[in-house]
N, CA, C and O atoms as a Tripos MOL2 file, in Angstrom:
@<TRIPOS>MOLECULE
protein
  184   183    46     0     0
PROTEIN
NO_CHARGES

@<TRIPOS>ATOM
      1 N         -14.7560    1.0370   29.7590 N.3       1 UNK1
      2 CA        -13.8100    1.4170   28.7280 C.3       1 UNK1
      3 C         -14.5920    1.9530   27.5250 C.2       1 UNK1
      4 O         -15.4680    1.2580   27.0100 O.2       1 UNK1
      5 N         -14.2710    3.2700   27.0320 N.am      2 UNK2
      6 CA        -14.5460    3.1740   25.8770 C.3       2 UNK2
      7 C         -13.8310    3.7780   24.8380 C.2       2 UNK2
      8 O         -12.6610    4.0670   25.0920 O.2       2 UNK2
      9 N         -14.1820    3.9840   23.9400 N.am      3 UNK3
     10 CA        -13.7550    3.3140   22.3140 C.3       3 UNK3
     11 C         -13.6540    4.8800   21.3790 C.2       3 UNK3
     12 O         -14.6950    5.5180   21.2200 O.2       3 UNK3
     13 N         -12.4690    5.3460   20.8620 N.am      4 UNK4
     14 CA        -12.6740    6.1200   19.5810 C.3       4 UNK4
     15 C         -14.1060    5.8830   18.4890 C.2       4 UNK4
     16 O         -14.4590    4.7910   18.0430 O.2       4 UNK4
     17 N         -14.6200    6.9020   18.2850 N.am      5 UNK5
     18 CA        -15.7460    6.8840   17.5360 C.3       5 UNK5
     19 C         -17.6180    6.6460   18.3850 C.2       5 UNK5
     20 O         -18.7560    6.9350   18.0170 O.2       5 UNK5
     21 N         -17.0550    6.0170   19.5590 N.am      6 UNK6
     22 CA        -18.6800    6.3360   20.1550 C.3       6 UNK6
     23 C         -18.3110    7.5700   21.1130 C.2       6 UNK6
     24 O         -17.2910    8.1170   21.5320 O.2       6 UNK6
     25 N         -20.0410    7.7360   21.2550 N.am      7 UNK7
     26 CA        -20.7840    8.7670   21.6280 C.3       7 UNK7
     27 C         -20.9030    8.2040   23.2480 C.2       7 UNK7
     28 O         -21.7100    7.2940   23.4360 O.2       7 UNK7
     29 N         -20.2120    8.6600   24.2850 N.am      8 UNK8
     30 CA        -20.1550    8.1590   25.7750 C.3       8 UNK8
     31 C         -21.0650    8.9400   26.5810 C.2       8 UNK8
     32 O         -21.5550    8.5020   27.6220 O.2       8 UNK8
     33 N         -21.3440   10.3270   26.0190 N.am      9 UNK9
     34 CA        -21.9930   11.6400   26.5410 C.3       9 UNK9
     35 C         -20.8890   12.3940   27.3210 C.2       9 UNK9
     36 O         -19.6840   12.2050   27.4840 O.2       9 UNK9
     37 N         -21.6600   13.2010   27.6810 N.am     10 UNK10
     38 CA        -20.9450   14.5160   28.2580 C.3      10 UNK10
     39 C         -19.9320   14.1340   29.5280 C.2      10 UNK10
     40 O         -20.2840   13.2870   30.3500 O.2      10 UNK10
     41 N         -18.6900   14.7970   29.6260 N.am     11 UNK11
     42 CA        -17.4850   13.9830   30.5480 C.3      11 UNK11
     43 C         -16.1300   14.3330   30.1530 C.2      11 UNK11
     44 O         -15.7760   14.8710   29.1030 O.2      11 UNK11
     45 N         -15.3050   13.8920   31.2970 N.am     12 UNK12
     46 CA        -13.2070   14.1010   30.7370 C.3      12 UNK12
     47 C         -13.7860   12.7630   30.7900 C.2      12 UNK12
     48 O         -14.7640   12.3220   31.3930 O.2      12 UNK12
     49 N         -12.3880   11.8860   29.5060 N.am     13 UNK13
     50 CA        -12.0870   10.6640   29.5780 C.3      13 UNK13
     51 C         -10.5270   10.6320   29.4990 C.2      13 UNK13
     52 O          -9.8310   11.5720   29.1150 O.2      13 UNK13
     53 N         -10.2590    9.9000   29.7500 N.am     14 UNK14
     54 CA         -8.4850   10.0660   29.9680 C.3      14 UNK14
     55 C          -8.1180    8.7690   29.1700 C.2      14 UNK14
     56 O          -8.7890    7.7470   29.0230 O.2      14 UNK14
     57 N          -6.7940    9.1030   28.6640 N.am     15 UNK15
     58 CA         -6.6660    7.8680   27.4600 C.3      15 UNK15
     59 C          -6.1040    6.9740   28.4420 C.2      15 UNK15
     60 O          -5.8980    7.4840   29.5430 O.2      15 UNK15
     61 N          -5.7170    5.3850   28.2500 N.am     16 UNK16
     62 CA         -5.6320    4.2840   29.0260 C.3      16 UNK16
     63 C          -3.9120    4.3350   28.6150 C.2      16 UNK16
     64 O          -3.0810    3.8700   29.3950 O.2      16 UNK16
     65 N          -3.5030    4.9850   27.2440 N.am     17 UNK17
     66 CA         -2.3510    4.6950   27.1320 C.3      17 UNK17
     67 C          -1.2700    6.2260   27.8410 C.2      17 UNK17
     68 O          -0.3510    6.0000   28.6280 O.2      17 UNK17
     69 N          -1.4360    6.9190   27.6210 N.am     18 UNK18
     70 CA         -0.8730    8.0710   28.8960 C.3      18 UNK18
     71 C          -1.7450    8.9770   28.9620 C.2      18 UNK18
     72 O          -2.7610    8.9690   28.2680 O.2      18 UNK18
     73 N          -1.3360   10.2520   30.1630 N.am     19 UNK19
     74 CA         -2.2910   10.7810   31.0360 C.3      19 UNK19
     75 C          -3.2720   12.1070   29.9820 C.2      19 UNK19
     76 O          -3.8680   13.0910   30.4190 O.2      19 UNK19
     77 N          -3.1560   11.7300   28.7800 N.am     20 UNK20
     78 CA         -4.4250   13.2860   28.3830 C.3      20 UNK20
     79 C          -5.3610   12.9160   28.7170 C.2      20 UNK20
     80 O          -5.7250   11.7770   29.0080 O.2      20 UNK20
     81 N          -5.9900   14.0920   28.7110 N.am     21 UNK21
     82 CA         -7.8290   13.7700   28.6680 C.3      21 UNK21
     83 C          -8.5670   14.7360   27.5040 C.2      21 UNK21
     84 O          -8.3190   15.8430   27.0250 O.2      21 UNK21
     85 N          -9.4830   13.8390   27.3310 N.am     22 UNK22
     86 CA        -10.3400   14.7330   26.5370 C.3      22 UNK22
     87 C         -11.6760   15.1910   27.0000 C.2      22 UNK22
     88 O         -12.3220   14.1610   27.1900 O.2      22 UNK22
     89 N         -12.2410   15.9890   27.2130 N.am     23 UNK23
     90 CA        -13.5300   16.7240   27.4600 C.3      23 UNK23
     91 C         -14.5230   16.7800   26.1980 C.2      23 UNK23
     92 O         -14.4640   17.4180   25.1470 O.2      23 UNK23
     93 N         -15.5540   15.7700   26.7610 N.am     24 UNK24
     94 CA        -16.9340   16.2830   25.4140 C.3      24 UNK24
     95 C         -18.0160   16.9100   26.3050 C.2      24 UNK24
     96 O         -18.3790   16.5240   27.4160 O.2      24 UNK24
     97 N         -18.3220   17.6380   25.8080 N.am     25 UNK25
     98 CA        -19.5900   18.7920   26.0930 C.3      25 UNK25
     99 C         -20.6430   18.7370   25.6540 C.2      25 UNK25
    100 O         -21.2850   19.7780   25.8020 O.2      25 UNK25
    101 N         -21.2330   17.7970   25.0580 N.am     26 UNK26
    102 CA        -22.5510   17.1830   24.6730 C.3      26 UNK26
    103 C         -22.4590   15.5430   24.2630 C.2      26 UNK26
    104 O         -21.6850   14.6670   23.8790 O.2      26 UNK26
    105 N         -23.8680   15.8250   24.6520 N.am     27 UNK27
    106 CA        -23.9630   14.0190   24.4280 C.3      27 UNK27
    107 C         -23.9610   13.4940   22.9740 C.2      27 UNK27
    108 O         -23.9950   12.2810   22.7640 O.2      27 UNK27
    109 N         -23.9290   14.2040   22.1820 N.am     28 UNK28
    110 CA        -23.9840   13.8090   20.6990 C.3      28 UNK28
    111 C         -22.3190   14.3810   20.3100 C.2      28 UNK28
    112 O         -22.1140   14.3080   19.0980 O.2      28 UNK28
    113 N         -21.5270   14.7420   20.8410 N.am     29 UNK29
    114 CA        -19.8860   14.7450   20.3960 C.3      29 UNK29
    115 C         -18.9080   13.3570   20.7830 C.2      29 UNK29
    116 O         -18.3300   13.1010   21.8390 O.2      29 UNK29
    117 N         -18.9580   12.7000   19.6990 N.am     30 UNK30
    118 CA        -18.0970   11.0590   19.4130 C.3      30 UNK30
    119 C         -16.3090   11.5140   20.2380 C.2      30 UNK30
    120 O         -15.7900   12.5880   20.5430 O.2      30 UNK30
    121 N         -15.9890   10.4790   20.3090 N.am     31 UNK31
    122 CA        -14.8050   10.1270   21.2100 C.3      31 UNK31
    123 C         -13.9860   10.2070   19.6180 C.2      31 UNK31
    124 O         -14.3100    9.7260   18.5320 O.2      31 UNK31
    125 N         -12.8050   11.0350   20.0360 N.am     32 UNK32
    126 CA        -11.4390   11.0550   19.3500 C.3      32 UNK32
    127 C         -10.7050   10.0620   19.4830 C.2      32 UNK32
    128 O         -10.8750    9.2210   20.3650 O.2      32 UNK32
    129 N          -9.7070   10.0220   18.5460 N.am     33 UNK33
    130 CA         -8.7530    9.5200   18.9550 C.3      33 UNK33
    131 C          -7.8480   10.3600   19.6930 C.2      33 UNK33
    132 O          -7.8650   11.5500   19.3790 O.2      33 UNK33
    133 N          -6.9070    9.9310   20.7830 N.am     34 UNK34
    134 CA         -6.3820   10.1470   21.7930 C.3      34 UNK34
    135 C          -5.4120   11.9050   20.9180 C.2      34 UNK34
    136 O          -4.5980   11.8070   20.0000 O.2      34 UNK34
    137 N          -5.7300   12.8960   21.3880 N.am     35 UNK35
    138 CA         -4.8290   14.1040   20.7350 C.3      35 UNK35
    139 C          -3.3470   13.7510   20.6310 C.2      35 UNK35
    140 O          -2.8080   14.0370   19.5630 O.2      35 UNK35
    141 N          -2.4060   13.0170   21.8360 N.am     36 UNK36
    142 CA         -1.2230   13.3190   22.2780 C.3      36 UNK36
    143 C          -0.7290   12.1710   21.3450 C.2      36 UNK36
    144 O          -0.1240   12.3170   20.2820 O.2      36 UNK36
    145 N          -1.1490   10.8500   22.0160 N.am     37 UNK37
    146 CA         -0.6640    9.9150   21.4840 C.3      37 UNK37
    147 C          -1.2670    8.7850   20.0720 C.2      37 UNK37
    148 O          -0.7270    7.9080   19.3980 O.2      37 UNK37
    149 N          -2.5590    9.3580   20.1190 N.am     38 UNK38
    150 CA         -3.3770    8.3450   19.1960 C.3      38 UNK38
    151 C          -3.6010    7.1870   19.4560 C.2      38 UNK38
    152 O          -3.4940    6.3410   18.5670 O.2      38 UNK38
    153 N          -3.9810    6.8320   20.7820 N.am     39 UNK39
    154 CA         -4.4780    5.6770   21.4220 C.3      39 UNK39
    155 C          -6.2370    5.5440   21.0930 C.2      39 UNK39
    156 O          -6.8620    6.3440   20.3970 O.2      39 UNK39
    157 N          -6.6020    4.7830   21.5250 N.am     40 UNK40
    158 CA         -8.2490    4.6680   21.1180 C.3      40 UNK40
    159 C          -9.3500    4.6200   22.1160 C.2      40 UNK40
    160 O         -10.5600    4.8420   22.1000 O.2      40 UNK40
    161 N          -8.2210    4.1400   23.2330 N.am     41 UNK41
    162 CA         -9.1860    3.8500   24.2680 C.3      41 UNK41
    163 C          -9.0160    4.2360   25.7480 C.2      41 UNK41
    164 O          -7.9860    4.1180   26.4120 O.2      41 UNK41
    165 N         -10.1900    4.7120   26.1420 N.am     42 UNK42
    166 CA        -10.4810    6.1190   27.4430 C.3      42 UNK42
    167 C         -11.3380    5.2570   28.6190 C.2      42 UNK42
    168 O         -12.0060    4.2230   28.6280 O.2      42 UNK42
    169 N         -11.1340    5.7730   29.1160 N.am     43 UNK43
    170 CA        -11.6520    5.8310   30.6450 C.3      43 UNK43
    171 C         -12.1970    7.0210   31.2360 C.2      43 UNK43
    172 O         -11.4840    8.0090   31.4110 O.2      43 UNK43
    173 N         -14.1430    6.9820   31.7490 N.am     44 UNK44
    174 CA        -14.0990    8.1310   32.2140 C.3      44 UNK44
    175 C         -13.6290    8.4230   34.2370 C.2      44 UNK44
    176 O         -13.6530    7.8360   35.3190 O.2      44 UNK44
    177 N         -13.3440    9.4180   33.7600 N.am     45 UNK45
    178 CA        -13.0240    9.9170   34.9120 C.3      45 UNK45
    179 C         -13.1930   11.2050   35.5540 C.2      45 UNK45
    180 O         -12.4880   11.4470   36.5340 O.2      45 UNK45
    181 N         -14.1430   12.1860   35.0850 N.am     46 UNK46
    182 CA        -15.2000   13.1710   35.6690 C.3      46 UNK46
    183 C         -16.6620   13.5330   34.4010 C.2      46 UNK46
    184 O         -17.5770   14.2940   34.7150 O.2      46 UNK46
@<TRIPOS>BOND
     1     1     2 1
     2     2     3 1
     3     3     4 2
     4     3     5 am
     5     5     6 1
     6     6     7 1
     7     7     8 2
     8     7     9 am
     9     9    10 1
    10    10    11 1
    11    11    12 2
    12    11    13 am
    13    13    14 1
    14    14    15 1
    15    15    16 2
    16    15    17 am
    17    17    18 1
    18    18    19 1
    19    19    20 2
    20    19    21 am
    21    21    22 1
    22    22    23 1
    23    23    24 2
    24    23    25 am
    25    25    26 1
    26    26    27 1
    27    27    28 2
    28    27    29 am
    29    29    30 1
    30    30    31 1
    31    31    32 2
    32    31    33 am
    33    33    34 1
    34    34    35 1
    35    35    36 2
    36    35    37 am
    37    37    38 1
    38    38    39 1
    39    39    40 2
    40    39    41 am
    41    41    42 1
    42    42    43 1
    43    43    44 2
    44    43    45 am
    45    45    46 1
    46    46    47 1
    47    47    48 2
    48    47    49 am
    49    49    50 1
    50    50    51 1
    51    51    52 2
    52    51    53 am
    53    53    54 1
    54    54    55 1
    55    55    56 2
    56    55    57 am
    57    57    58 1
    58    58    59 1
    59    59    60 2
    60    59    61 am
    61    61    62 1
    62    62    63 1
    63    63    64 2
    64    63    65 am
    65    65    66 1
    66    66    67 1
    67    67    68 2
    68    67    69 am
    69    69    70 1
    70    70    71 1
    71    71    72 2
    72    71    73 am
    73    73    74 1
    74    74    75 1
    75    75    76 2
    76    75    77 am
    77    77    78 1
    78    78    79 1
    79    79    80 2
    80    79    81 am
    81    81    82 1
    82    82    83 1
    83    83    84 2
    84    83    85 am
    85    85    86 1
    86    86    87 1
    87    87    88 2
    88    87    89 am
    89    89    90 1
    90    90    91 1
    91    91    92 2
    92    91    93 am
    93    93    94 1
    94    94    95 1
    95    95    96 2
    96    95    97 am
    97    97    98 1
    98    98    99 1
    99    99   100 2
   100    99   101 am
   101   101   102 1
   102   102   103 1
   103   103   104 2
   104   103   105 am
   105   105   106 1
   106   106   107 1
   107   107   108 2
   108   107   109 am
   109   109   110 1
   110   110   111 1
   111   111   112 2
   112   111   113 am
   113   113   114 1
   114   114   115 1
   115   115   116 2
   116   115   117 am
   117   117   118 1
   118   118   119 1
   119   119   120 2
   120   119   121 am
   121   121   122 1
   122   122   123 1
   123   123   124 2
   124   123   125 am
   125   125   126 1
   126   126   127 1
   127   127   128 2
   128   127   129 am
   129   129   130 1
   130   130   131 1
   131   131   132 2
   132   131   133 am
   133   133   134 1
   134   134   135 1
   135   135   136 2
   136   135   137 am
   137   137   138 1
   138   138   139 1
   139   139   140 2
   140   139   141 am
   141   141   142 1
   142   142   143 1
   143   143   144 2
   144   143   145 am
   145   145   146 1
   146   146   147 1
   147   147   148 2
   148   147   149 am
   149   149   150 1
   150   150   151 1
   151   151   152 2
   152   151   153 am
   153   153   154 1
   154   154   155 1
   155   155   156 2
   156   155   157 am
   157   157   158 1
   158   158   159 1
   159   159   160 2
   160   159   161 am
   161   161   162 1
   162   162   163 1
   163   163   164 2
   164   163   165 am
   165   165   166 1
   166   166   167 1
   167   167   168 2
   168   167   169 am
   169   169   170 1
   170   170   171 1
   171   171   172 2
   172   171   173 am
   173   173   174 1
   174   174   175 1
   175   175   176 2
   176   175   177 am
   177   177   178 1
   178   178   179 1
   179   179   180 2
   180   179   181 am
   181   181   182 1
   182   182   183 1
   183   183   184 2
@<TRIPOS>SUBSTRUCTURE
     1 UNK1         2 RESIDUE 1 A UNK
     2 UNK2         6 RESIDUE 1 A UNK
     3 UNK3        10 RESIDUE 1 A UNK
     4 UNK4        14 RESIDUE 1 A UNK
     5 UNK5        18 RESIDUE 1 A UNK
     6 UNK6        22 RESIDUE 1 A UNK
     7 UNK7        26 RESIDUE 1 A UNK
     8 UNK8        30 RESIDUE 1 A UNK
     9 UNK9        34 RESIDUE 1 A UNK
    10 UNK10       38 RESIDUE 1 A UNK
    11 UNK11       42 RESIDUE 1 A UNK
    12 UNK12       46 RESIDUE 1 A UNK
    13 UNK13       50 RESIDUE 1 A UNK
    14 UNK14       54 RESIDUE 1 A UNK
    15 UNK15       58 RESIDUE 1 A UNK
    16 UNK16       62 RESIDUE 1 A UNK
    17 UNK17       66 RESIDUE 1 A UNK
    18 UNK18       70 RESIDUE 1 A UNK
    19 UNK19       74 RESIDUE 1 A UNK
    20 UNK20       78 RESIDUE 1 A UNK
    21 UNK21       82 RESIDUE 1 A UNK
    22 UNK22       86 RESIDUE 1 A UNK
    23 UNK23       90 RESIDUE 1 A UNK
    24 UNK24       94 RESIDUE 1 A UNK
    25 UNK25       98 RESIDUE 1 A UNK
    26 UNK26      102 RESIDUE 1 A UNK
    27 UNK27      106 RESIDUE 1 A UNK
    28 UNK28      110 RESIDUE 1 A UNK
    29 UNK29      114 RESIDUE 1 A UNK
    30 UNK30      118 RESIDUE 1 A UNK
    31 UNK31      122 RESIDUE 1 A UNK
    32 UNK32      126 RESIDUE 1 A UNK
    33 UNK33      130 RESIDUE 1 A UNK
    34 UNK34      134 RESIDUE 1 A UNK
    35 UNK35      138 RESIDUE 1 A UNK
    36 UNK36      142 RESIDUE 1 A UNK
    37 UNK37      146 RESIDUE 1 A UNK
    38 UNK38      150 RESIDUE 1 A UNK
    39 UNK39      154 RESIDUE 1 A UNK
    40 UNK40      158 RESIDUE 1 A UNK
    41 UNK41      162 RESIDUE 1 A UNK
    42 UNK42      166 RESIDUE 1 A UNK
    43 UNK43      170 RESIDUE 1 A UNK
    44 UNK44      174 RESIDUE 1 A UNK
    45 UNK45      178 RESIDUE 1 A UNK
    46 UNK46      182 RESIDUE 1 A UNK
């Protein structure tokens, strides 16, 4: 699981609370909060 504000590295993470995902493209770009819903916390999943 991880967390709005860390750095997970490069990956989609999909929020735990419904289906967006977010894509970071380097290892130094921090985890959002969730775009759709503003959830905090992701799961990666590619």
């Amino acid at each position: 699981m991880y967390k709005t504000g860390e750095k997970p590295g490069k990956g989609i993470y999909q929020c735990t609370k419904c289906p967006q995902q977010v894509v970071l493209n380097d290892d130094s770009d921090t985890l959002p909060p969730c775009p759709k819903c503003g959830h905090t916390e992701f799961i990666k999943v590619g």
